[in-house]
N, C-alpha and C positions, 0 to 999 in steps of 0.2 A: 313351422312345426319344429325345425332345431332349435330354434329358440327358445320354444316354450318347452322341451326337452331339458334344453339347458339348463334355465331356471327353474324346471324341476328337481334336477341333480342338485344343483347348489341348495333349495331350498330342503332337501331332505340331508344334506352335509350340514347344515345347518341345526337344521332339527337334532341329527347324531349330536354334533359337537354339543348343542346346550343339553343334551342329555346327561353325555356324560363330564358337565361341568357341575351338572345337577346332582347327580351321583356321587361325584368326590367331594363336594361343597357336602355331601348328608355324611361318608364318609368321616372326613374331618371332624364335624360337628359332633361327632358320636366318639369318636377318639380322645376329640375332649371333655365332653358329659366325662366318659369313662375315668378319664385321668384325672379329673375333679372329684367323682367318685370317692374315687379309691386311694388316693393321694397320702391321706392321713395314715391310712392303715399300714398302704406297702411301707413307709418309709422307717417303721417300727422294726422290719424284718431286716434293712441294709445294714449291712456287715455284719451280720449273725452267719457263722457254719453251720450248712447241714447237719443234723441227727447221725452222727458212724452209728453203722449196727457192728454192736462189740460181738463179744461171746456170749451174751445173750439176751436176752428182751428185755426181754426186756424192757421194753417200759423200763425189764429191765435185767444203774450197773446190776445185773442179773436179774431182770423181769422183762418179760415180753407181756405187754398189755393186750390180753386177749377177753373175749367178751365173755362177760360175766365173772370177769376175775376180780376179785377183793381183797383189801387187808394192806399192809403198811406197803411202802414200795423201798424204805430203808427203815433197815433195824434199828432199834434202841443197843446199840452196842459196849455202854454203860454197863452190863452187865452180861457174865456167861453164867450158864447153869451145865453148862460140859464140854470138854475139849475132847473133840473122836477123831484119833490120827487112823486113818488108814495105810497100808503098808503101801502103796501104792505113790504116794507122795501126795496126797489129797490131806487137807485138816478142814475136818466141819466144828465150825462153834454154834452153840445152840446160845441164843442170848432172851429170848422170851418165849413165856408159854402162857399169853392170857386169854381169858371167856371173855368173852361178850354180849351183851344183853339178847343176842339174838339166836343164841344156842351155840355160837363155836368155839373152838378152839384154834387160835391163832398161833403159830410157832414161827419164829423169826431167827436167821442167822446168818452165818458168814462161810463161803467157801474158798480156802485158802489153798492156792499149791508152792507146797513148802519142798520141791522137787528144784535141780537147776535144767530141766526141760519142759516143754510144754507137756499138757495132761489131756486126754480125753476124756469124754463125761463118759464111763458108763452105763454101757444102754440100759443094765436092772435100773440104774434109777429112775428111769420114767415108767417100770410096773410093765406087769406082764398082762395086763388085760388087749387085747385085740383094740376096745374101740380108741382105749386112749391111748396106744401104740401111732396111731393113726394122727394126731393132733401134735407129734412130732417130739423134740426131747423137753423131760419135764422133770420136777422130782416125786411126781404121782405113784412112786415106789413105795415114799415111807411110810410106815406104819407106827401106833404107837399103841400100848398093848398098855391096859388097864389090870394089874395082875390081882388086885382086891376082887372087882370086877368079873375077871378071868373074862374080858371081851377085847377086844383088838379090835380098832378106828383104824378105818383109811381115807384117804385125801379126801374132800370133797369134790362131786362133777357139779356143770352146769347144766341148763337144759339141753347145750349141744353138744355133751359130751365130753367138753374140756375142764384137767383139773381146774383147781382151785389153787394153782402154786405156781411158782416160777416155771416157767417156760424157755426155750431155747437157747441152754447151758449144751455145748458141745466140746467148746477146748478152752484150756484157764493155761493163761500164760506162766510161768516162771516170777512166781511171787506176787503173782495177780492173788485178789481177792475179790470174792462177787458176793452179792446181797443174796439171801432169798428165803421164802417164806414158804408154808401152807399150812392151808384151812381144814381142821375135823369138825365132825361132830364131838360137842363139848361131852367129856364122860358127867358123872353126878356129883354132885355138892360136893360128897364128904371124900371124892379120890382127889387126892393132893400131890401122887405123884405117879408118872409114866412113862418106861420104858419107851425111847423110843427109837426103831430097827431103821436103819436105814443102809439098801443095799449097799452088802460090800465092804462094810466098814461095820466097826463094832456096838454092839448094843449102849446105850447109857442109859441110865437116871435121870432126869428132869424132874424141877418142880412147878407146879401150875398154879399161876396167880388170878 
């Protein structure tokens, strides 16, 4: 009976041990399907740095890609159509203002601080409404006023709420400049030019292309 005892023991040690040779032999095997896999693709990523989140989304230099967001991610800065220094040590250039076939108005520019300290954004610039207070800092403030018209555009939303603009601008270094844009509703054919308010700083002139 010890015997046959015995050689039960050994025989179930046995069993364990080709199990788990069985195990790490699938182990293995899958390690390298894996590594074969994916081989090409990882090797495209070695010695690229991480994405820094700057001052803001961003998406991006000053845009945060959020969903449903649209429109250039870097200005045409080839040209300005107004230079709005606020006392503050903030300077907005306004460098486009075109339609597009799909009814908007796209406005594109640059936020410079022409200060020798850093700046904080703010907070009117992201607009005083509740639900896009909530979707964090943004320039969902501006507005641009159609004075032919006599009606006044604001940012565009998406369907969950978020503008249609740069998003997550909170502090602009010391001669830092940041990108950033938003989207209206395009005014009609023949207003060629608009007023456009942005908190805190002073009204300009624009022309729409």
């Amino acid at each position: 009976m010890k015997e046959r005892k015995g050689m039960a023991l050994m025989s179930n040690r046995y069993r364990t041990a080709a199990l788990r040779a069985a195990t790490g032999a699938t182990v293995v095997t899958l390690a390298v399907l894996l590594t074969a896999c994916g081989g090409d693709g990882g090797s495209k990523d070695e010695g690229k740095e991480p994405e820094k989140a700057g001052s803001a989304s961003s998406a991006p230099t000053g845009q945060e890609t959020r969903k449903g967001e649209t429109g250039p991610t870097v200005p045409d800065t080839s040209t300005t159509l107004a230079t709005i220094n606020g006392s503050t040590g903030f300077q907005i250039l306004i460098h486009t203002a075109v339609r597009d076939q799909g009814g908007f108005l796209t406005v594109t520019g640059s936020v410079k601080n022409t200060s020798p300290k850093m700046l904080i954004a703010p907070p009117q610039w992201s607009g005083q409404e509740v639900n896009v207070k909530q979707t964090g800092p943004s320039f969902a403030g501006i507005t641009l006023l159609d004075k032919t018209e006599k009606k006044r555009y604001y940012v565009l939303r998406d369907t969950d709420g978020y503008p249609l603009t740069t998003t997550g601008v909170t502090t602009v270094k010391p001669g830092e400049t940041i990108s950033m844009f938003a989207q209206f509703p395009a005014p009609p054919a023949n207003t060629t030019q608009v007023d456009i308010q942005i908190p805190q700083m002073p009204v300009a002139t624009i022309e729409i292309s």
